[in-house]
FIDREN-192765 format. One record per residue: x, y, z of N, C-alpha, C in turn; residue in three letters. Coordinates in pm, whole numbers, padded with zeros to 5 digits, always signed. Layout:
XYZXYZXYZAla ...
//
This chain:
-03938-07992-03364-03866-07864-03357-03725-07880-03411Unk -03657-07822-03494-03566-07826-03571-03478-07694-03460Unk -03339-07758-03475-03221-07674-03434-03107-07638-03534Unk -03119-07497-03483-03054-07360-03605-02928-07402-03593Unk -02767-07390-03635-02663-07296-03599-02639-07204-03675Unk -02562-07114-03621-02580-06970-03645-02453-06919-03608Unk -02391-06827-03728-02247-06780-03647-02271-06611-03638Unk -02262-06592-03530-02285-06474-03492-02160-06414-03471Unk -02174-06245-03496-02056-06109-03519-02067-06078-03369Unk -01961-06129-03274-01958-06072-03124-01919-05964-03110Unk -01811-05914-03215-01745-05762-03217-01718-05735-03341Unk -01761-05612-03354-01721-05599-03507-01587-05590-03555Unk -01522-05623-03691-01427-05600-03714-01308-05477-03683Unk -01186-05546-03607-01042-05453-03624-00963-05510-03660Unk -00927-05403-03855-00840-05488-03919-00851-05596-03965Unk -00805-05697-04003-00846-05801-04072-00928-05904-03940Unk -01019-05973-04002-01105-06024-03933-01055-06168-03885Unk -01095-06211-03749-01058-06308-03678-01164-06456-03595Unk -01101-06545-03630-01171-06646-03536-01297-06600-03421Unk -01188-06515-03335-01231-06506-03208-01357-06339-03258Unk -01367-06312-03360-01493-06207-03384-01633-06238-03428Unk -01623-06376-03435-01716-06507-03421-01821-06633-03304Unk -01871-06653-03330-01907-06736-03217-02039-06834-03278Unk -02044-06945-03270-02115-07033-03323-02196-07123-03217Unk -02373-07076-03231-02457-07074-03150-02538-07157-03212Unk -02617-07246-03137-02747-07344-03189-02905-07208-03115Unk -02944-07269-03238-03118-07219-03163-03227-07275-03193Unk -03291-07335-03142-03419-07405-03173-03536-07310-03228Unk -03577-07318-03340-03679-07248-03427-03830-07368-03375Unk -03885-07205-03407-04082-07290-03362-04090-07335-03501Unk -04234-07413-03493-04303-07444-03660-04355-07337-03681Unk -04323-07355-03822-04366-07209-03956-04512-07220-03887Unk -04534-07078-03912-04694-07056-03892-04744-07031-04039Unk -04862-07024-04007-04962-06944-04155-04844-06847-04278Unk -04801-06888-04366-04747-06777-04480-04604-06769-04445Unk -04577-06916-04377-04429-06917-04313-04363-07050-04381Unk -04248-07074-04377-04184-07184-04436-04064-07188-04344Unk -04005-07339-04350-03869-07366-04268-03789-07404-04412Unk -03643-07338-04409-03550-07358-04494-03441-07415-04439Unk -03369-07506-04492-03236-07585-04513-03158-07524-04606Unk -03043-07453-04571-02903-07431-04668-02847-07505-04658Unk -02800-07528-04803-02773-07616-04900-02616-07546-04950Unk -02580-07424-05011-02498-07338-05006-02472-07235-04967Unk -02412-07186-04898-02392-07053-04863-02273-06954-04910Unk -02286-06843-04944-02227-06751-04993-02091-06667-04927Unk -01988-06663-04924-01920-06551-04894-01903-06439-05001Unk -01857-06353-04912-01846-06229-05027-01781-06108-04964Unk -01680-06063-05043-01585-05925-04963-01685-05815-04919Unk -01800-05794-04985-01895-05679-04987-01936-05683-04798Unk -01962-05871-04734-01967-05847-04603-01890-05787-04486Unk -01758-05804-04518-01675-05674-04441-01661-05545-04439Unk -01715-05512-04519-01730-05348-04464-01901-05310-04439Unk -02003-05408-04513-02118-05380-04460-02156-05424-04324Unk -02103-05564-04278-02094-05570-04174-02105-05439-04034Unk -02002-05320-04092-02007-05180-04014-02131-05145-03987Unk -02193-05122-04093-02314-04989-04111-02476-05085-04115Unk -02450-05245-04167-02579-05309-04147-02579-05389-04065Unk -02454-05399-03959-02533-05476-03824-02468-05428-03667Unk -02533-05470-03559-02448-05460-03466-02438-05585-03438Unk -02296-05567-03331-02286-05674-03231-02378-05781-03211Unk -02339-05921-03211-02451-06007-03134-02561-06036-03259Unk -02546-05988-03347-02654-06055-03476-02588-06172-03548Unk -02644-06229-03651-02616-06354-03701-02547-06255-03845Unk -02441-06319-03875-02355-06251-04004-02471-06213-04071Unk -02427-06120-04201-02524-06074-04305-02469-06194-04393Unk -02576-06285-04531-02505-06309-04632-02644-06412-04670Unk -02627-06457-04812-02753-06551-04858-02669-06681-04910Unk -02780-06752-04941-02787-06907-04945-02868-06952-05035Unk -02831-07075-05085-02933-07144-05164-03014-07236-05094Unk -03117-07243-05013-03199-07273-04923-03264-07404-04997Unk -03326-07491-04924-03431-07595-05023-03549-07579-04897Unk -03677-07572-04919-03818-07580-04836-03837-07699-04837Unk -03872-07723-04663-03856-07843-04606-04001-07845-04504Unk -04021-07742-04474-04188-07732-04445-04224-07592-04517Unk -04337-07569-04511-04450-07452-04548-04567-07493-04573Unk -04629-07342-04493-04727-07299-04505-04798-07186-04590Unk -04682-07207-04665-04702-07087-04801-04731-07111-04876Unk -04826-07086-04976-04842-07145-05107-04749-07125-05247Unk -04654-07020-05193-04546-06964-05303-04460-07025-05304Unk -04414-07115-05169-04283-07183-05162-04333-07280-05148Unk -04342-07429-05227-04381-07570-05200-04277-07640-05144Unk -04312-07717-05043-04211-07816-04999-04101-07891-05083Unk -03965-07907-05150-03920-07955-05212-03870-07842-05278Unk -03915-07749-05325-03858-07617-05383-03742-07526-05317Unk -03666-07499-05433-03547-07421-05400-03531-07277-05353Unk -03477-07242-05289-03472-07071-05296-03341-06975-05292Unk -03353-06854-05314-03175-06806-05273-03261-06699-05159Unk -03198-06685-05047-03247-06629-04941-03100-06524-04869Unk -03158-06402-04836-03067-06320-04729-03104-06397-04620Unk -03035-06482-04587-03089-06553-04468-02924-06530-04370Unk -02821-06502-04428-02715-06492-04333-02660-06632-04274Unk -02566-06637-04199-02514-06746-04218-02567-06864-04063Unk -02715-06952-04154-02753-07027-04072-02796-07168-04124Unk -02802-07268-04029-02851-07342-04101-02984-07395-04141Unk -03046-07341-04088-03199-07350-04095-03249-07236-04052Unk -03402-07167-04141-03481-07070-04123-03573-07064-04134Unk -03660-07007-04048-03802-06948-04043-03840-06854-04058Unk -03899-06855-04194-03962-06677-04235-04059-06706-04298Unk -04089-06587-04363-04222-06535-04430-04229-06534-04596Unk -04087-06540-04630-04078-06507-04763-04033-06403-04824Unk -04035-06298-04686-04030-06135-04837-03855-06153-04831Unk -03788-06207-04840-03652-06181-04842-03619-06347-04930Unk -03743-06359-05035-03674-06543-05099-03719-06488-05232Unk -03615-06541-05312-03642-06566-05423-03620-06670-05528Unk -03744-06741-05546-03733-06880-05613-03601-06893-05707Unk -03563-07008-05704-03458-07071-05813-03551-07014-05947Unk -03473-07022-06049-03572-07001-06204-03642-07146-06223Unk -03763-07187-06256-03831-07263-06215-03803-07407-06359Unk -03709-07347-06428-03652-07435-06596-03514-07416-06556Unk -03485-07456-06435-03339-07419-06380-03269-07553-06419Unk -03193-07572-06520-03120-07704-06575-03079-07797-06521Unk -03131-07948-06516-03047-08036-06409-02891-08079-06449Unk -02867-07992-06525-02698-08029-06551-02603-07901-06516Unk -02695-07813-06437-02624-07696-06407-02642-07676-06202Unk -02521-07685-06164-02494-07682-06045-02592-07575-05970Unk -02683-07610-05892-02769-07467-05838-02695-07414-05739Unk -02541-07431-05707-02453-07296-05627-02468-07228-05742Unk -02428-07233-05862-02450-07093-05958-02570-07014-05955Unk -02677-07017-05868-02748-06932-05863-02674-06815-05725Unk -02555-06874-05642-02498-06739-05586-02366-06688-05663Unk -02372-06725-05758-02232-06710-05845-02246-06645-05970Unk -02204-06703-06085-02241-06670-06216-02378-06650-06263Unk -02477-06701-06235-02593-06704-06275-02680-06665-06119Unk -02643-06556-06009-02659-06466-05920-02587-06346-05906Unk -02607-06276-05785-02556-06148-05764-02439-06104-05809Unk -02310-06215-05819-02157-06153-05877-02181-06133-06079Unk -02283-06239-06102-02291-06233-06260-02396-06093-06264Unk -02490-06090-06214-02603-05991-06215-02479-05838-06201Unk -02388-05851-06049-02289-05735-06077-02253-05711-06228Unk -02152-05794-06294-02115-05778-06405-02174-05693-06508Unk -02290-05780-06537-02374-05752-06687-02430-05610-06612Unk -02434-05568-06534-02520-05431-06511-02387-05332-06488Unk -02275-05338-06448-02174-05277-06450-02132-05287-06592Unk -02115-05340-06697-02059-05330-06805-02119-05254-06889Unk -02293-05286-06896-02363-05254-06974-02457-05121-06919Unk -02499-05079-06747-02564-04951-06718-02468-04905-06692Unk -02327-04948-06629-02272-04802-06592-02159-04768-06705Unk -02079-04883-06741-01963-04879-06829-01995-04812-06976Unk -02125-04930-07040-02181-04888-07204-02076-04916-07242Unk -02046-05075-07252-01864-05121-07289-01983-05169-07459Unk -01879-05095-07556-01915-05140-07677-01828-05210-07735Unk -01836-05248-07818-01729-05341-07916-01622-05255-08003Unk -01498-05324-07942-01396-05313-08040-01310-05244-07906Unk -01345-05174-07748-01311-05109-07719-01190-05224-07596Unk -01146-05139-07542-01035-05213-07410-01108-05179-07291Unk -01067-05304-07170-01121-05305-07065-01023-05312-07013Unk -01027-05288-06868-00930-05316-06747-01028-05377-06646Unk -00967-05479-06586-01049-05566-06482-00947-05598-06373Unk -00981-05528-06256-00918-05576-06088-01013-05727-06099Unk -00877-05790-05949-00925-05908-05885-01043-06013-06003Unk -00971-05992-06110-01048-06046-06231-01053-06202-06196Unk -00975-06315-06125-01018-06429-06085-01148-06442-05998Unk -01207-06344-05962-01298-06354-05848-01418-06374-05934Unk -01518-06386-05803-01651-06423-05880-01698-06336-05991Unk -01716-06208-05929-01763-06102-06027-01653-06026-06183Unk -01522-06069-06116-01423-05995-06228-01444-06090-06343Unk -01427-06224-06308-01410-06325-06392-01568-06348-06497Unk -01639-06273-06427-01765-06302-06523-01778-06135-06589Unk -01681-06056-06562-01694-05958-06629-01623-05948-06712Unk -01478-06013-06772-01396-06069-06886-01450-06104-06958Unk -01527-06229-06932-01616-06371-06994-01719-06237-07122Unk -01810-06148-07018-01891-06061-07102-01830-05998-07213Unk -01705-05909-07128-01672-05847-07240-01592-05908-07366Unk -01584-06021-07364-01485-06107-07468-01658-06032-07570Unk -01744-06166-07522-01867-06162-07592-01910-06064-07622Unk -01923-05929-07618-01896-05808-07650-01825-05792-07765Unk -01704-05829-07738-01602-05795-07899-01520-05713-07818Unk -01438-05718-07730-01368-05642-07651-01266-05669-07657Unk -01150-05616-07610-01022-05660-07588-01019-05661-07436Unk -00986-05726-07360-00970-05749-07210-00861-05751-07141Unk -00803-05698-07043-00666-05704-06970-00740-05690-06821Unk -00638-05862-06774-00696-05874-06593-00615-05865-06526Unk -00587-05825-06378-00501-05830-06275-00558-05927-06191Unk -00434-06034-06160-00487-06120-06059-00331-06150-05962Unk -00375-06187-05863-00274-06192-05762-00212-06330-05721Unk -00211-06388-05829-00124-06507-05839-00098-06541-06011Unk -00002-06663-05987-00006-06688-06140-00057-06842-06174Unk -00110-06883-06093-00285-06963-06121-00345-06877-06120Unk -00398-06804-06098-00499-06730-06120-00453-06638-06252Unk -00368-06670-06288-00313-06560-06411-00383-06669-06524Unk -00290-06791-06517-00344-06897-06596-00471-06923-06620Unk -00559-06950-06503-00722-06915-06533-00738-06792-06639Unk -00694-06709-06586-00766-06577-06694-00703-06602-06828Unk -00631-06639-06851-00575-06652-06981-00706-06831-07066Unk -00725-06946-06950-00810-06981-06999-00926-06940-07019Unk -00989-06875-06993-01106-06754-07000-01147-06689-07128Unk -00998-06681-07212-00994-06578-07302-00949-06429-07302Unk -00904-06419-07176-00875-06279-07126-00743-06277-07248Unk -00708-06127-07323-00607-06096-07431-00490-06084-07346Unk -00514-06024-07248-00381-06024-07135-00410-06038-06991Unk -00302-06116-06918-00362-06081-06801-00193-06095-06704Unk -00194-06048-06577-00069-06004-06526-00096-06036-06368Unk +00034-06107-06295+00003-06072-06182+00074-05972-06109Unk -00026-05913-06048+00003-05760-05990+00119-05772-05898Unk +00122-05860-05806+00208-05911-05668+00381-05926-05722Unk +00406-05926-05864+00537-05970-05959+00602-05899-06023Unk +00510-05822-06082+00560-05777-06201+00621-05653-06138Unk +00749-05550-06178+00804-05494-06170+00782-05342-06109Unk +00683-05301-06206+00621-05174-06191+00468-05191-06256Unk +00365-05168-06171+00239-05203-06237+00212-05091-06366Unk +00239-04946-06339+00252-04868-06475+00283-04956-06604Unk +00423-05018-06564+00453-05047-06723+00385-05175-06759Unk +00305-05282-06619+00203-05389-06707+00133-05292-06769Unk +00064-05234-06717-00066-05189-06796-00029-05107-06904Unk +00070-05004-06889+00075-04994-07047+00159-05081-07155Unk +00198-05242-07108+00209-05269-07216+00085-05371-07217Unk +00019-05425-07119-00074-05478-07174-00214-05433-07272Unk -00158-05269-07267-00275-05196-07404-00176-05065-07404Unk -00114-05096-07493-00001-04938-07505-00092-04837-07584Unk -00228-04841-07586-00338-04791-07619-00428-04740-07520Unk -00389-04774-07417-00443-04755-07278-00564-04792-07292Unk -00686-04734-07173-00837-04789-07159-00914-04751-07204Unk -00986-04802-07244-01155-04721-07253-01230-04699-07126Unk -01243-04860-07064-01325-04854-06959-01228-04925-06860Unk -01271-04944-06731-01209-04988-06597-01309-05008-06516Unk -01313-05137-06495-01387-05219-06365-01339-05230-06280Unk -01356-05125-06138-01286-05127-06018-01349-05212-05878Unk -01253-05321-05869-01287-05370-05754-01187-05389-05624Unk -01095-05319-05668-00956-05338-05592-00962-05170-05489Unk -00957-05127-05587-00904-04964-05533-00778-04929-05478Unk -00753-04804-05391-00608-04825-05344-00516-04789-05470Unk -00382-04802-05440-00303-04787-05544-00278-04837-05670Unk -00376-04963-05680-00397-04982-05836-00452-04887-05884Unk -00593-04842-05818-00672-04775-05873-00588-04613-05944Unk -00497-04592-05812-00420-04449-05875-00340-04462-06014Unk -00292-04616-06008-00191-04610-06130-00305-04648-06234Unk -00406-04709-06185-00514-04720-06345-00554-04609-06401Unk -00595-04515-06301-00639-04397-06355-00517-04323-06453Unk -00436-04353-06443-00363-04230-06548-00338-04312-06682Unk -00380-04437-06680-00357-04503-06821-00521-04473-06848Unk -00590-04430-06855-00740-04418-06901-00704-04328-07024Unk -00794-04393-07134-00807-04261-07232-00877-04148-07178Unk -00898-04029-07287-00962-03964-07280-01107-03980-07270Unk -01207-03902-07181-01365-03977-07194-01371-04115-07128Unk -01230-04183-07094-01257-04316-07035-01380-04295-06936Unk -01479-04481-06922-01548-04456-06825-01509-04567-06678Unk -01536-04539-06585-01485-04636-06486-01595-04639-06383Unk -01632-04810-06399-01754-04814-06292-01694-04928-06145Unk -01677-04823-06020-01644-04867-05924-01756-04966-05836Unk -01709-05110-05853-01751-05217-05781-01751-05275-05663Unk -01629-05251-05641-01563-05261-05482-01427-05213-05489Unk -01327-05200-05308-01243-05153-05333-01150-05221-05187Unk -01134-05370-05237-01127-05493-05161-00989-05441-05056Unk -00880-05374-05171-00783-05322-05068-00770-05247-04928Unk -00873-05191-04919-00916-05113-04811-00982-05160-04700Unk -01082-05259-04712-01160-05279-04627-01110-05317-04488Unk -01016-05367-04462-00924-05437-04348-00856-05286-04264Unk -00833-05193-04372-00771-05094-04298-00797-05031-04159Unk -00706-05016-04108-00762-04958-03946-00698-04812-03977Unk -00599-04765-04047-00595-04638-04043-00616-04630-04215Unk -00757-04513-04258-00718-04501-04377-00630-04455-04464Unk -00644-04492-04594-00529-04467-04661-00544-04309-04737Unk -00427-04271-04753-00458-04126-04817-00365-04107-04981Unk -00433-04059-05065-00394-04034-05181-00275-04119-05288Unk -00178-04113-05347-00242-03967-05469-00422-03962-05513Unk -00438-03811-05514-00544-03836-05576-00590-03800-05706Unk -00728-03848-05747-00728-03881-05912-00829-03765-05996Unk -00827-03640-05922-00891-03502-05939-00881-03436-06063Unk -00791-03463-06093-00692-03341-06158-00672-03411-06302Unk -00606-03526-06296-00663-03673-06427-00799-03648-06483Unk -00859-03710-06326-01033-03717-06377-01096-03559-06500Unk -01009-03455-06447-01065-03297-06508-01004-03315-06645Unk -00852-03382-06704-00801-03312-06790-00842-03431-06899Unk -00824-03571-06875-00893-03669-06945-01066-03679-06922Unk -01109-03596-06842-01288-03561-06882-01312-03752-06841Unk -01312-03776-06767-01301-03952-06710-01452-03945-06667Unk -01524-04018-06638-01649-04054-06567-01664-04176-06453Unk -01624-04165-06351-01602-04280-06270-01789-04269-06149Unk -01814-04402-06158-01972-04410-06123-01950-04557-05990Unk -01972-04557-05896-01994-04634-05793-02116-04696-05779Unk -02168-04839-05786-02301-04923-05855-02316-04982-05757Unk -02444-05048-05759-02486-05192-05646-02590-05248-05759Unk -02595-05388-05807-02682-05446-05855-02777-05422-05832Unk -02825-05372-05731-03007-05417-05653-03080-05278-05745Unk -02978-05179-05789-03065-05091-05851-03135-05103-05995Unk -03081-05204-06054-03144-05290-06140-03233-05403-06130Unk -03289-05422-05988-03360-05496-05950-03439-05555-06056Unk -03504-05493-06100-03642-05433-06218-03566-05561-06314Unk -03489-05589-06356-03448-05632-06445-03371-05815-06454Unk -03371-05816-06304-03321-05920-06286-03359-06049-06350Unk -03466-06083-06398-03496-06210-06414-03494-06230-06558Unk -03485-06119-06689-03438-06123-06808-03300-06150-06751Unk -03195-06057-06686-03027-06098-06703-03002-06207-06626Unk -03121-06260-06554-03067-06383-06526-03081-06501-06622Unk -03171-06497-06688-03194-06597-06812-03111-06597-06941Unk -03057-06423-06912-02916-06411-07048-02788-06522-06969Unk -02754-06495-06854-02636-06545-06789-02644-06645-06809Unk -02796-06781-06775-02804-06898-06793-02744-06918-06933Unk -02817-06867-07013-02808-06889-07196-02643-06893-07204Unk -02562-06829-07183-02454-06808-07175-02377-06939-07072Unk -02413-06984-07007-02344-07085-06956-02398-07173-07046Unk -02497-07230-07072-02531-07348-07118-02505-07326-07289Unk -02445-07222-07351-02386-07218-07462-02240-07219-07447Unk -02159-07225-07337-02051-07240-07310-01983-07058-07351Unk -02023-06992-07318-01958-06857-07350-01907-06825-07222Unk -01964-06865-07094-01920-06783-06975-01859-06922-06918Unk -01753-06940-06849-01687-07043-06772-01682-07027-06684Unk -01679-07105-06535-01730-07074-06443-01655-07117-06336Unk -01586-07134-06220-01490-07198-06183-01494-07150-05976Unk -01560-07255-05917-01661-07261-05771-01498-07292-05665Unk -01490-07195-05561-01392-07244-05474-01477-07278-05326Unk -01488-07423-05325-01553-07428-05239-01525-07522-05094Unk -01564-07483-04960-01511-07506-04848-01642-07601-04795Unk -01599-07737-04748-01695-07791-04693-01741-07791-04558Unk -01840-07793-04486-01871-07755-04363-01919-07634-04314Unk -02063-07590-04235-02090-07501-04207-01934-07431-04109Unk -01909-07480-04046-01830-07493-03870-01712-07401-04020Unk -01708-07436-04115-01572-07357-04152-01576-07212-04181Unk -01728-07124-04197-01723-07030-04232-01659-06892-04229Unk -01648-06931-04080-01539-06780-04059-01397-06832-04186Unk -01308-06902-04206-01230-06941-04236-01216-06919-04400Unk -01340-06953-04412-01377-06934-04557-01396-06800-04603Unk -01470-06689-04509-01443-06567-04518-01326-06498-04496Unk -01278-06506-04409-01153-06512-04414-01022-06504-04513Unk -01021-06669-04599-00975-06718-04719-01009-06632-04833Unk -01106-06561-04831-01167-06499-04960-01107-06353-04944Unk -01111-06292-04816-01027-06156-04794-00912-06167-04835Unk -00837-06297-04799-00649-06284-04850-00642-06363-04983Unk -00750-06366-05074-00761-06363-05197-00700-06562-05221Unk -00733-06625-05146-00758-06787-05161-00806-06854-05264Unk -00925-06797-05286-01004-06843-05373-00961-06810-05544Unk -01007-06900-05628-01014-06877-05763-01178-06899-05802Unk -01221-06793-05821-01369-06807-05891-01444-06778-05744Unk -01589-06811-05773-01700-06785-05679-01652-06859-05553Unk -01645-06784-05423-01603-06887-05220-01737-06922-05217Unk -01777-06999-05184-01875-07059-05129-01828-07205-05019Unk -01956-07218-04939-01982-07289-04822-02064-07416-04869Unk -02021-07520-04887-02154-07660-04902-02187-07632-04744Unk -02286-07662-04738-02344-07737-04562-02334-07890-04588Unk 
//
């Protein structure tokens, strides 16, 4: 009999999230039955998207929401062989017993010179964000300008990387100046940190005194107000996340972007990867191609120890990280 730990949500979040909204529990799991398998994480995922879903997809007393790169260590499945990899919503544990409908194999020509945390990173859900935000909601074509929030992060930083490859011109906001420096190694044409510079109006219009085409929103909040009025006309803007907010205990109110949105005719669209489901396993084999041709760069901030996770989530809310947070076990 194998023993779990498990960090469980005792209270849900007020305001920025804390130690003590945590609690780290062992549990002894039975043997897999018939069409069942036991998993070992190997990596585990943080991600801003868990603080505010946290609200609406769990209560009290459950084990965090979040996935992992799992390895099968028993089964009774014939889909998952012992020794085989998986990325699993398994939330943050160290061992699991399921059935399967929530695994999905590593790509099975998955490169031994390519780190398999990039299957929760660049070559998973933050790269899968990207290429489906650029290309279903944005339709970023060549020759045009982008704007990219929290562009050091997992998902911004692989949405630069695209649109270079595109033929784009790119401008990132990042909240340091390492993280400025990254984006500038990246290829990003400009990039600024927001936390410095004077008046964010006048970065952005001089970092494209041409203003936008498109805008990748993952920040929201008062960037988002001052992005919106540098948008061209017809600009499109596909909202990803809106990281500034989530901590808030009283929300925030206006300016609002009504009246812009009517006279520049703007199109702003709010996405979740999973609605491209259908499609996943072609853009995951583009993303690979793209790393292993060196077009996308990739850059892992990673915390060792299960026992650190709150910390690591945490770290990733006050913007710690450069590139994909992740957990080794």
């Amino acid at each position: 009999m194998v023993q779990a730990k498990t960090w469980v949500l005792i209270r849900h979040f007020e305001g920025f999230p804390k130690e003590s909204d945590f609690e780290l529990r062992v549990e002894q799991l039975p043997e897999p039955n018939d069409g069942e398998v036991l998993l070992e994480a190997l990596f585990l995922s943080v991600d801003p998207y868990m603080r505010p879903f946290s609200r609406f997809r769990m209560k009290e007393g459950d084990v965090m929401i979040g996935t992992q790169v799992a390895k099968v260590i028993q089964s009774r499945n014939p889909a998952f062989p012992v020794g085989s990899h998986v990325v699993g919503r398994c939330g943050w544990r160290t061992h699991t017993v399921c059935d399967g409908t929530d695994l999905t194999p590593i790509m099975p020509d998955w490169p031994q010179d390519v780190p398999m945390s990039l299957a929760l990173g660049t070559v998973g859900m933050p790269g899968l964000t990207a290429v489906y935000g650029i290309e279903e909601v944005l339709g970023l074509r060549e020759g045009e300008t982008l704007l990219v929030n929290a562009a050091a992060g997992a998902v911004g930083s692989v949405v630069g990387q695209i649109a270079k490859i595109k033929g784009c011109k790119v401008v990132g906001s990042a909240g340091s100046d390492a993280k400025v420096a990254f984006l500038r190694e990246l290829g990003f044409d400009e990039a600024f940190n927001y936390k410095t510079v004077g008046s964010l109006e006048e970065a952005l219009k001089k970092a494209a005194p041409d203003r936008y085409d498109c805008y990748f929103e993952n920040v929201g909040g008062h960037f988002s107000s001052v992005a919106v009025q540098q948008m061209k006309d017809f600009g499109r803007i596909a909202v990803c996340g809106c990281i500034s907010l989530y901590n808030d205990t009283v929300p925030q109110t206006g300016p609002y972007p009504h009246l812009t949105m009517i006279v520049k005719q703007l199109k702003m669209e709010g996405f979740m990867q999973s609605r491209w489901e259908h499609k996943h396993p072609e853009s995951l084999k583009r993303l690979m191609a793209w790393v292993q041709e060196g077009k996308l760069q990739r850059r892992e901030h990673v915390t060792l120890g299960f026992e650190k996770m709150p910390s690591a989530f945490m770290g990733l809310l006050q913007g710690d990280n450069l590139g994909k947070a992740l957990v080794k076990v």
